[in-house]
Each structure stands twice: as structure tokens, then as C-alpha cells.
N, CA, C and O atoms as a Tripos MOL2 file, in Angstrom:
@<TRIPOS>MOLECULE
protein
  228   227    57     0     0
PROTEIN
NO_CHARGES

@<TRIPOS>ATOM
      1 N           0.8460   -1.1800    0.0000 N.3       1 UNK1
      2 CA          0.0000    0.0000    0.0000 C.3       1 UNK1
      3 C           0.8850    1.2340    0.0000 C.2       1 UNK1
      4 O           1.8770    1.2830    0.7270 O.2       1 UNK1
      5 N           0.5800    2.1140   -0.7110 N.am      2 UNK2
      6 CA          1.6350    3.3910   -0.9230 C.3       2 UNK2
      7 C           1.0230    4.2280    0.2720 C.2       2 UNK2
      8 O           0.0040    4.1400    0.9570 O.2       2 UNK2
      9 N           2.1410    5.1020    0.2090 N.am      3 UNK3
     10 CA          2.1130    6.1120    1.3540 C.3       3 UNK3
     11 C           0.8460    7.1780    1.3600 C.2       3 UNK3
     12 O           0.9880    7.9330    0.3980 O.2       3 UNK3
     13 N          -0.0010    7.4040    1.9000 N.am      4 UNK4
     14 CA         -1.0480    8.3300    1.5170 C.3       4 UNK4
     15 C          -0.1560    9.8800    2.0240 C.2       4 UNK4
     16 O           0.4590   10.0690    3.0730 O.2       4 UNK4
     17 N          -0.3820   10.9000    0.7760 N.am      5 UNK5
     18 CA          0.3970   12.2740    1.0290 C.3       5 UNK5
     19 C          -0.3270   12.7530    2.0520 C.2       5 UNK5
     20 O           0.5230   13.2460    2.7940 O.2       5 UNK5
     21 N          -1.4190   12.9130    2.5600 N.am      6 UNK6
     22 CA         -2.1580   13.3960    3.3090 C.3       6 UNK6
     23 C          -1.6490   13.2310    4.8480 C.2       6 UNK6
     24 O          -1.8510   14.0690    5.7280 O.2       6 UNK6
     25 N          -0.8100   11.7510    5.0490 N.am      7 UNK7
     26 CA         -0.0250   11.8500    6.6450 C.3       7 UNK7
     27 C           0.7850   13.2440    7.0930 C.2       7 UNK7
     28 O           0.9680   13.6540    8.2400 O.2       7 UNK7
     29 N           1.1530   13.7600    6.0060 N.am      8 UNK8
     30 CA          2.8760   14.1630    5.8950 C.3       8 UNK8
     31 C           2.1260   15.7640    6.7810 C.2       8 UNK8
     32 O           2.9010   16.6020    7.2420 O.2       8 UNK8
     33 N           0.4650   15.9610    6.8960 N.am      9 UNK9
     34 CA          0.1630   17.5980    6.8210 C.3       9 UNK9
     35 C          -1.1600   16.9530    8.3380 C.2       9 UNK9
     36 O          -2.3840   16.8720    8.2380 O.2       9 UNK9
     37 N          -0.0140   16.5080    9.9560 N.am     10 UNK10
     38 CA         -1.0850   16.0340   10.3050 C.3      10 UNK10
     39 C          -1.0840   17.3880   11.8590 C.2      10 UNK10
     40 O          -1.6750   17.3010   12.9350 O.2      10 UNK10
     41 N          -0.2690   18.3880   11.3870 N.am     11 UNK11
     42 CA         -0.2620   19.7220   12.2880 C.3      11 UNK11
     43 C          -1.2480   20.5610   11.9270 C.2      11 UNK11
     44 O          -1.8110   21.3790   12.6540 O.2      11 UNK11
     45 N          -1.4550   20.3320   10.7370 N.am     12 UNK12
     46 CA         -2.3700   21.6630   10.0510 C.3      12 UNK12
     47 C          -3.7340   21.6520   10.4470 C.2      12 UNK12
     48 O          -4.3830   20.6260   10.2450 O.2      12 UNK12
     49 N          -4.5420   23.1520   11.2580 N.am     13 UNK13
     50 CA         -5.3730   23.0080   11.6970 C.3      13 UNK13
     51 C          -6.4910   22.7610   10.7980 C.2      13 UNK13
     52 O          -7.4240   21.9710   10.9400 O.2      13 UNK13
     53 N          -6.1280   23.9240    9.4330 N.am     14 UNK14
     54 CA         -7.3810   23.5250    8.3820 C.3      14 UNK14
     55 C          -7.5550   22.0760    7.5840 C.2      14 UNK14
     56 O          -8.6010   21.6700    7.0770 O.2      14 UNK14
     57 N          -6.4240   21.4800    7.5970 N.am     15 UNK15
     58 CA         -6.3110   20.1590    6.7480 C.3      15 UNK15
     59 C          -7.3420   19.0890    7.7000 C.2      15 UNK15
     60 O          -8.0640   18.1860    7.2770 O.2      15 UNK15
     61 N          -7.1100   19.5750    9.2290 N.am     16 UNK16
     62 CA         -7.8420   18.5970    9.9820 C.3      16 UNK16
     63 C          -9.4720   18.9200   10.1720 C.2      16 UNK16
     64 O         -10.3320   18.1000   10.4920 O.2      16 UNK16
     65 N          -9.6480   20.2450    9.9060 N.am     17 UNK17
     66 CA        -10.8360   21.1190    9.7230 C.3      17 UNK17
     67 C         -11.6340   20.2970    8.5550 C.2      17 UNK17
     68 O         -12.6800   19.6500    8.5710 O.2      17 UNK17
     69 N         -10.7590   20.5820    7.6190 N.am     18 UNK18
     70 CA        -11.7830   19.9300    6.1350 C.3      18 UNK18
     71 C         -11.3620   18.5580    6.6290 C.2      18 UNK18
     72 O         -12.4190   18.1840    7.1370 O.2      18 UNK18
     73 N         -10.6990   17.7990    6.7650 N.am     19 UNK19
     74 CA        -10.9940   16.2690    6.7090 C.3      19 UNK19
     75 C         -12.3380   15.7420    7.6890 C.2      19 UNK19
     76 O         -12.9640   14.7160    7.4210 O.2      19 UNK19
     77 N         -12.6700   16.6680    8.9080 N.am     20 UNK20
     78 CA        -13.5320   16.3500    9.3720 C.3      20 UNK20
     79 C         -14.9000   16.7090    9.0400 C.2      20 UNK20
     80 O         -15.8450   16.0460    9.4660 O.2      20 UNK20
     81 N         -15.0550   17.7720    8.2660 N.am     21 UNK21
     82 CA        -16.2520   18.2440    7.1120 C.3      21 UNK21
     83 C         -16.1700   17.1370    6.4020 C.2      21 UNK21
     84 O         -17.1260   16.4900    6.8300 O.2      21 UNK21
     85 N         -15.6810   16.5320    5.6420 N.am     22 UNK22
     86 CA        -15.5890   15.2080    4.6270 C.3      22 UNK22
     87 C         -16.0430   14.3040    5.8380 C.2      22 UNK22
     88 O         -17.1050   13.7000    5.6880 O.2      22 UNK22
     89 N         -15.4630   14.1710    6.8340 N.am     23 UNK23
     90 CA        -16.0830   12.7860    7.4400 C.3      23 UNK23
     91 C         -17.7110   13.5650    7.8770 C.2      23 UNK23
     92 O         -18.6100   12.7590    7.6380 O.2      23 UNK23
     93 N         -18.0300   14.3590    8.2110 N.am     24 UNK24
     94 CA        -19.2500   14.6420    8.7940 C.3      24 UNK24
     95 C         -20.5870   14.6470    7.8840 C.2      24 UNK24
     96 O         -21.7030   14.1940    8.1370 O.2      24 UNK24
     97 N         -19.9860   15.4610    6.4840 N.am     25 UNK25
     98 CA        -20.7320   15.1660    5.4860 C.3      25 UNK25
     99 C         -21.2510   13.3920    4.8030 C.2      25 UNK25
    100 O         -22.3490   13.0010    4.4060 O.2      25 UNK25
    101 N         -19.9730   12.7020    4.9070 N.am     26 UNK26
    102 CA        -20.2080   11.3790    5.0060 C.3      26 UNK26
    103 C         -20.9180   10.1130    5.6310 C.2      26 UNK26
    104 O         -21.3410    9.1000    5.0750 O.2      26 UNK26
    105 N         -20.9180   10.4800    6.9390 N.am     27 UNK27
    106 CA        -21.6390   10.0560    8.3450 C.3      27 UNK27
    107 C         -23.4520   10.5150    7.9290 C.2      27 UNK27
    108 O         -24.4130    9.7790    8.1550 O.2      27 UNK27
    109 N         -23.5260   12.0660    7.2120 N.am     28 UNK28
    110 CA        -24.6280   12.2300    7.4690 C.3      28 UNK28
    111 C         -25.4350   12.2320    6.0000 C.2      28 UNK28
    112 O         -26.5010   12.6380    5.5370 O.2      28 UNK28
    113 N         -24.3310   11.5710    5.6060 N.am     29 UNK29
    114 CA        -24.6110   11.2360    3.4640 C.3      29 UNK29
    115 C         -24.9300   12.5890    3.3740 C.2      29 UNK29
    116 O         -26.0520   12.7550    2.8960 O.2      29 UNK29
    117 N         -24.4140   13.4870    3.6270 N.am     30 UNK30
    118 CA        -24.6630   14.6920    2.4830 C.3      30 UNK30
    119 C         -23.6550   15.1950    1.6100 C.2      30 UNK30
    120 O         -22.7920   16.0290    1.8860 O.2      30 UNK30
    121 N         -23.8880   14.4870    0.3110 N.am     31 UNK31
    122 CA        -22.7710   14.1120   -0.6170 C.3      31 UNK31
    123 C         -22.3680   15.7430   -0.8970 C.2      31 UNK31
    124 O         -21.1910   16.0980   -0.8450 O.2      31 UNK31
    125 N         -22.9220   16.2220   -1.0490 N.am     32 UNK32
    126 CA        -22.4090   17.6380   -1.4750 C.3      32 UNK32
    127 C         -21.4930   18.1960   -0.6630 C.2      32 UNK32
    128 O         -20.4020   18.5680   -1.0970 O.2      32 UNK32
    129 N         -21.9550   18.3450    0.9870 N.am     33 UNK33
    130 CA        -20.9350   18.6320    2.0640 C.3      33 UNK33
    131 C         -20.0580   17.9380    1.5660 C.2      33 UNK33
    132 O         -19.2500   18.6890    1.0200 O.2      33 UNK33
    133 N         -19.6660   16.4900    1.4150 N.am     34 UNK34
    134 CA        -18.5310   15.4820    1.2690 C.3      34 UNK34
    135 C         -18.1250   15.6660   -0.0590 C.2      34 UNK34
    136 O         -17.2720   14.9000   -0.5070 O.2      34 UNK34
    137 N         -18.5110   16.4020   -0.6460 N.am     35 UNK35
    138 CA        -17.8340   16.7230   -2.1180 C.3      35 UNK35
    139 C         -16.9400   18.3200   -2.1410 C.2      35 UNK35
    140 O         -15.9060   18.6160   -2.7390 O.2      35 UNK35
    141 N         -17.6290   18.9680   -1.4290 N.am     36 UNK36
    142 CA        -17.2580   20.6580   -1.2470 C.3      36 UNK36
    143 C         -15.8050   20.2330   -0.3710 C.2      36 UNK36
    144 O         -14.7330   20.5970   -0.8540 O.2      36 UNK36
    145 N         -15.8190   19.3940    1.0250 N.am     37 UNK37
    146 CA        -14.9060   19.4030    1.6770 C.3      37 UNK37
    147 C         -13.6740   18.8670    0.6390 C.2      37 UNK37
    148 O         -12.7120   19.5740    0.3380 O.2      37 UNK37
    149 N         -13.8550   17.6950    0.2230 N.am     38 UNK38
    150 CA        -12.6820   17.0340   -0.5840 C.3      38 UNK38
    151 C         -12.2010   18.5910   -1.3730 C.2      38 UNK38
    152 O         -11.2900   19.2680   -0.8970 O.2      38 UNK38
    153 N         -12.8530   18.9480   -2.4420 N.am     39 UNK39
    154 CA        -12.4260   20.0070   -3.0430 C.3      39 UNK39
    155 C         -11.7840   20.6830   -2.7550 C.2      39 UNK39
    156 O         -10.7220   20.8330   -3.3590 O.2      39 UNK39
    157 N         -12.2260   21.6450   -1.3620 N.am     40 UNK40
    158 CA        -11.7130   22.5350   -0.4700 C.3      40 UNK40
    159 C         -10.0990   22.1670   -0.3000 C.2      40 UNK40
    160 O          -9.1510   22.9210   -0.5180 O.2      40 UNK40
    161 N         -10.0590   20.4900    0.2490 N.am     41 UNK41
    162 CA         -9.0740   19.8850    1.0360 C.3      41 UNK41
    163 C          -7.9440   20.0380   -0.1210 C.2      41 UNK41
    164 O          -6.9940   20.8080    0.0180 O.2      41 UNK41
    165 N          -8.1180   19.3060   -1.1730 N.am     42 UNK42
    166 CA         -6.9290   19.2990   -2.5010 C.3      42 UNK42
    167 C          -6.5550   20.7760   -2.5120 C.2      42 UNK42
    168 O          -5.3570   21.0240   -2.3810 O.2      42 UNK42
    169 N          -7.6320   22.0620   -2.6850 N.am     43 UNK43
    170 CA         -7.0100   23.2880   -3.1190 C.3      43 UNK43
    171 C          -5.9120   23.2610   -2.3320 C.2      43 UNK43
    172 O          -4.7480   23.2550   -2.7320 O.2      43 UNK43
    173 N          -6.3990   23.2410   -0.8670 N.am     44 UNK44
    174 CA         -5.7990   23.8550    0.6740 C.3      44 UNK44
    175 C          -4.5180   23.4680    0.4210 C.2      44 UNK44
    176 O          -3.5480   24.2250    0.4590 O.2      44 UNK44
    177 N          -4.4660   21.2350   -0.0710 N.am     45 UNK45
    178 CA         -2.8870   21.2360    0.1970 C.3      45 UNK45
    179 C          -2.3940   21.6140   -0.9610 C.2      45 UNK45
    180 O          -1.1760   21.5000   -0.8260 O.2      45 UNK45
    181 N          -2.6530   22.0450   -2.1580 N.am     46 UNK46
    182 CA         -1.6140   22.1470   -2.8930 C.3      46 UNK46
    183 C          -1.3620   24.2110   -2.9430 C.2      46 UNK46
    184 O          -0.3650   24.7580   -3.4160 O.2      46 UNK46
    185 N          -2.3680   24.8190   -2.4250 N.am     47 UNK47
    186 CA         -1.4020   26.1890   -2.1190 C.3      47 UNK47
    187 C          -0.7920   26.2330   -0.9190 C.2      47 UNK47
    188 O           0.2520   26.8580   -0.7350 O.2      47 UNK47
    189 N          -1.4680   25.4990    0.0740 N.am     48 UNK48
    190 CA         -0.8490   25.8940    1.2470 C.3      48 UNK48
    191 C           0.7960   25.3790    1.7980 C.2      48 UNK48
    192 O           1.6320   26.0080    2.4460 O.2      48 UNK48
    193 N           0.8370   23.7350    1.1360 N.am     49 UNK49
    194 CA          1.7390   23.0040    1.4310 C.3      49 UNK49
    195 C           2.4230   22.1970    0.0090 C.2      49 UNK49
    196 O           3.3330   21.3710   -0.0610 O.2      49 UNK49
    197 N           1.5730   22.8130   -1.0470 N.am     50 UNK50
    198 CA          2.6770   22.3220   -2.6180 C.3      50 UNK50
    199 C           2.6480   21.0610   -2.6070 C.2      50 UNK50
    200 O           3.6860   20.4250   -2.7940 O.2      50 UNK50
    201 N           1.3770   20.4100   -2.3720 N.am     51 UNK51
    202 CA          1.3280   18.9050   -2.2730 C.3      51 UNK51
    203 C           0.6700   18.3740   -3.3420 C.2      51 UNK51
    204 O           0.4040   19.5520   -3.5830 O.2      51 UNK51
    205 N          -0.0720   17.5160   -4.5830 N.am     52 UNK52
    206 CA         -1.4340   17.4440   -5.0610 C.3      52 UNK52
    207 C          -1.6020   16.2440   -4.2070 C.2      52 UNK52
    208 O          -0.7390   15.5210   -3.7120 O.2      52 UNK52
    209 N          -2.9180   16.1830   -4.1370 N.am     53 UNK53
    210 CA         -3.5020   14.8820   -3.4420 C.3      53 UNK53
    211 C          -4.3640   14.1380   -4.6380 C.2      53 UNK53
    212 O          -5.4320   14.6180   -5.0200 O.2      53 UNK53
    213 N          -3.8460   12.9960   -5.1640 N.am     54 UNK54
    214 CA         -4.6350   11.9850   -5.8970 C.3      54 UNK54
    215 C          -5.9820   12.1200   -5.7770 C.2      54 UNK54
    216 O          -6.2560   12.1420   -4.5760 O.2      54 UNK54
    217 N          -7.2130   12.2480   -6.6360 N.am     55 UNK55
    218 CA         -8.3220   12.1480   -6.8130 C.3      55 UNK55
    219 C          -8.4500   10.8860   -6.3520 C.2      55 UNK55
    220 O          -7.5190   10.0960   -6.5060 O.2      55 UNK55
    221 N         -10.1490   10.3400   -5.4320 N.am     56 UNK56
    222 CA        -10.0860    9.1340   -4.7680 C.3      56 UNK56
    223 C         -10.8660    8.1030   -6.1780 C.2      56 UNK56
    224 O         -11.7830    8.4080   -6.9410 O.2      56 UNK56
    225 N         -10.1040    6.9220   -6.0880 N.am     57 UNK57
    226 CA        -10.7270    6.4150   -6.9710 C.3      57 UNK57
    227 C         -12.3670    5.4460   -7.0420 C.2      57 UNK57
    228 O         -12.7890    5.0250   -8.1190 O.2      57 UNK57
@<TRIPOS>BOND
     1     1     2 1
     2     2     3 1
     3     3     4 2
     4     3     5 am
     5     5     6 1
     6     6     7 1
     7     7     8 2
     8     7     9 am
     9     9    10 1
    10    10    11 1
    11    11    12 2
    12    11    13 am
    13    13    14 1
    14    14    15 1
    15    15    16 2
    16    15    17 am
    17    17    18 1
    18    18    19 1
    19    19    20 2
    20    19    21 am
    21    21    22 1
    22    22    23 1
    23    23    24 2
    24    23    25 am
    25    25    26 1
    26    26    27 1
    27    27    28 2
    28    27    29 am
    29    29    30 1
    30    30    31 1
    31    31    32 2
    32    31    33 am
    33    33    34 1
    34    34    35 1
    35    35    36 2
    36    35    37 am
    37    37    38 1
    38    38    39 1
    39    39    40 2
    40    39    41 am
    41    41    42 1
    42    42    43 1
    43    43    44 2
    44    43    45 am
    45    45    46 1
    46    46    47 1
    47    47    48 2
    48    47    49 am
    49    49    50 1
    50    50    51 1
    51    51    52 2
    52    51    53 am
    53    53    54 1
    54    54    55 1
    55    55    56 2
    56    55    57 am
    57    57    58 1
    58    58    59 1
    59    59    60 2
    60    59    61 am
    61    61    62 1
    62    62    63 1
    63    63    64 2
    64    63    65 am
    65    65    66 1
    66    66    67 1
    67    67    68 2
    68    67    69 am
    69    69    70 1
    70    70    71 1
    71    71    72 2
    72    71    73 am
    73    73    74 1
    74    74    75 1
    75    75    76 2
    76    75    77 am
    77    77    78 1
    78    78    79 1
    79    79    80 2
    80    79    81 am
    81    81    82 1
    82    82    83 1
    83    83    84 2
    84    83    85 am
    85    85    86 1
    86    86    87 1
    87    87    88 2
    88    87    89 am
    89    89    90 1
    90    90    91 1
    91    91    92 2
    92    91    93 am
    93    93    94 1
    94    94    95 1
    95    95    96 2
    96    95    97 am
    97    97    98 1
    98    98    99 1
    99    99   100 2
   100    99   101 am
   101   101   102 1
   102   102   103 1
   103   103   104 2
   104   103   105 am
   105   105   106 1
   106   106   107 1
   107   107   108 2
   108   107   109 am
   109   109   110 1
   110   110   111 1
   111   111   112 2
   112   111   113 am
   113   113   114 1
   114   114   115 1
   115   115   116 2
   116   115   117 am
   117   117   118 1
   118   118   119 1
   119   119   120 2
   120   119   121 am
   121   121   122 1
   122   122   123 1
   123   123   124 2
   124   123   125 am
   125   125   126 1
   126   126   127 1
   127   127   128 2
   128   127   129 am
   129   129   130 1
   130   130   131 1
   131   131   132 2
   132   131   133 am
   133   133   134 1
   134   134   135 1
   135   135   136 2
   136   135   137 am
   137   137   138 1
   138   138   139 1
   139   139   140 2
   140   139   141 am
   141   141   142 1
   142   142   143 1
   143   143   144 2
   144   143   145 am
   145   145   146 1
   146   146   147 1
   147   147   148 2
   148   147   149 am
   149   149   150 1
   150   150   151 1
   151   151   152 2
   152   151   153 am
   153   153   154 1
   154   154   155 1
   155   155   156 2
   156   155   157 am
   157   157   158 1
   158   158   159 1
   159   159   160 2
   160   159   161 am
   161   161   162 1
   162   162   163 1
   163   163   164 2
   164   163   165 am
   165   165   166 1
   166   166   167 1
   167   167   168 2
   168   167   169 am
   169   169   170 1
   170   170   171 1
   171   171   172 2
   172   171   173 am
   173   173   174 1
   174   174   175 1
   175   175   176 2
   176   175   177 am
   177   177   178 1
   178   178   179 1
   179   179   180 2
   180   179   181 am
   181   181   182 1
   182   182   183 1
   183   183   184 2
   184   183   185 am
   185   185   186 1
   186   186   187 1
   187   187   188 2
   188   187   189 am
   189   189   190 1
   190   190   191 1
   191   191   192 2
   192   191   193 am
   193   193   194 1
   194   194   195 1
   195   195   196 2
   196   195   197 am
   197   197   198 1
   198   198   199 1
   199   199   200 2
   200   199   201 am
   201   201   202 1
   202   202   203 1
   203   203   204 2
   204   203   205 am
   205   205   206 1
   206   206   207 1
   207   207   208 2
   208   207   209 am
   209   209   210 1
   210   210   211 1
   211   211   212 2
   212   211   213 am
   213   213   214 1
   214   214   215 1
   215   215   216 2
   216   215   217 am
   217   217   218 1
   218   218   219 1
   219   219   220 2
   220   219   221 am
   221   221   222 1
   222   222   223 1
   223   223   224 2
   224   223   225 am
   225   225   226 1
   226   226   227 1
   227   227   228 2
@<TRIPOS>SUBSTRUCTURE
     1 UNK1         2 RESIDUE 1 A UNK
     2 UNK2         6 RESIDUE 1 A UNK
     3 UNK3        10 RESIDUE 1 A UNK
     4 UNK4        14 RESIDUE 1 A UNK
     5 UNK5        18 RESIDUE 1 A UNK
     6 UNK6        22 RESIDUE 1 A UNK
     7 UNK7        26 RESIDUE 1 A UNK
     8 UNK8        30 RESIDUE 1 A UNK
     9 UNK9        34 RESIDUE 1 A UNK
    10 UNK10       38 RESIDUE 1 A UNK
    11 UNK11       42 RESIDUE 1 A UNK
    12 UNK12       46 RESIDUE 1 A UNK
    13 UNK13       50 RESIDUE 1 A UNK
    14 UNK14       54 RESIDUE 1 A UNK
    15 UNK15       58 RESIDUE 1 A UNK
    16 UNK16       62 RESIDUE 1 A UNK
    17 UNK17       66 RESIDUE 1 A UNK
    18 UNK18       70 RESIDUE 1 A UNK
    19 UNK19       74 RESIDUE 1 A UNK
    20 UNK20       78 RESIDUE 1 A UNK
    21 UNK21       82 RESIDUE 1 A UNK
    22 UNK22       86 RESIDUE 1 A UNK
    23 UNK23       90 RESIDUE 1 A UNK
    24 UNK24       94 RESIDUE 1 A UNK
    25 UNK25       98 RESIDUE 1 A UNK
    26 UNK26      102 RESIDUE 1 A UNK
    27 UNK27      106 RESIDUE 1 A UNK
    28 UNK28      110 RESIDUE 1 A UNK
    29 UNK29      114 RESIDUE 1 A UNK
    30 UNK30      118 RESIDUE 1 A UNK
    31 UNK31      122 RESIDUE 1 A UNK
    32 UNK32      126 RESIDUE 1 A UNK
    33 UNK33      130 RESIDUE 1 A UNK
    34 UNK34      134 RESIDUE 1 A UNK
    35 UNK35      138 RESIDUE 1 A UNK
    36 UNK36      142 RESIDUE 1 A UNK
    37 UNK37      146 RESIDUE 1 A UNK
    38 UNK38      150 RESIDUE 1 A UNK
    39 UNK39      154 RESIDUE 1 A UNK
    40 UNK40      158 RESIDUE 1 A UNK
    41 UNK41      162 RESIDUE 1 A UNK
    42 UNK42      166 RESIDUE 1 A UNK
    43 UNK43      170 RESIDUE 1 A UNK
    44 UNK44      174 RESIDUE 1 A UNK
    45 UNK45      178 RESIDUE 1 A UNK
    46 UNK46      182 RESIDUE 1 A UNK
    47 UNK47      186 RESIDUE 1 A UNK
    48 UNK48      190 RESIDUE 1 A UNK
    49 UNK49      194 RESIDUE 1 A UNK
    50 UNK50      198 RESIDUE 1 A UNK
    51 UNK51      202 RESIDUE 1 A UNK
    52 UNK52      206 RESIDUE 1 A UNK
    53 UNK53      210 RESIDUE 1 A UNK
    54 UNK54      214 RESIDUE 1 A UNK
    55 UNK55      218 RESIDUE 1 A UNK
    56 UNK56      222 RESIDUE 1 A UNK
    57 UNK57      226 RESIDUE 1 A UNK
């Protein structure tokens, strides 16, 4: 199993912000919440921390 990039950013308050919007939206199936967060999450790491994060397959 490859390394998921997402360990490497586990200080960041917003990275942990949106990952938990993605889980909350998920928990409560509201795909849109769980679609906005993912979105949000990729922008965040790749201006904030120059990362891309793989689209989930």
C-alpha cells in the first residue's frame, strides 16, 4: 500500500478542519458537504503546502 500524502500535513489546523467536514458530510450522506470538503481539502494542500492529493478512486 503506498504512502497516503495526506499523513505528511497532520499539524495543520485547516487540513484537519476539512478532513472532518468530509467525514461529517459522510456520516450524514450529504454528498455535497462530502464533495465541497474534498475540493476545499486538494485546493488547501496544494497552495498551502505544494502537495497534489490523488483524486479518490
Amino acid at each position: 500500500m503506498s504512502e497516503n500524502p495526506t499523513d505528511k500535513c497532520e499539524a495543520c489546523e485547516v487540513c484537519e478542519l476539512l478532513k472532518a467536514l468530509e467525514a461529517a458530510g459522510r456520516g450524514s450522506r450529504d454528498r455535497s458537504m462530502e464533495a465541497d470538503a474534498r475540493v476545499r481539502y486538494r485546493r488547501h494542500m496544494r497552495e498551502a503546502h505544494r502537495q497534489e492529493v490523488p483524486l479518490p478512486l
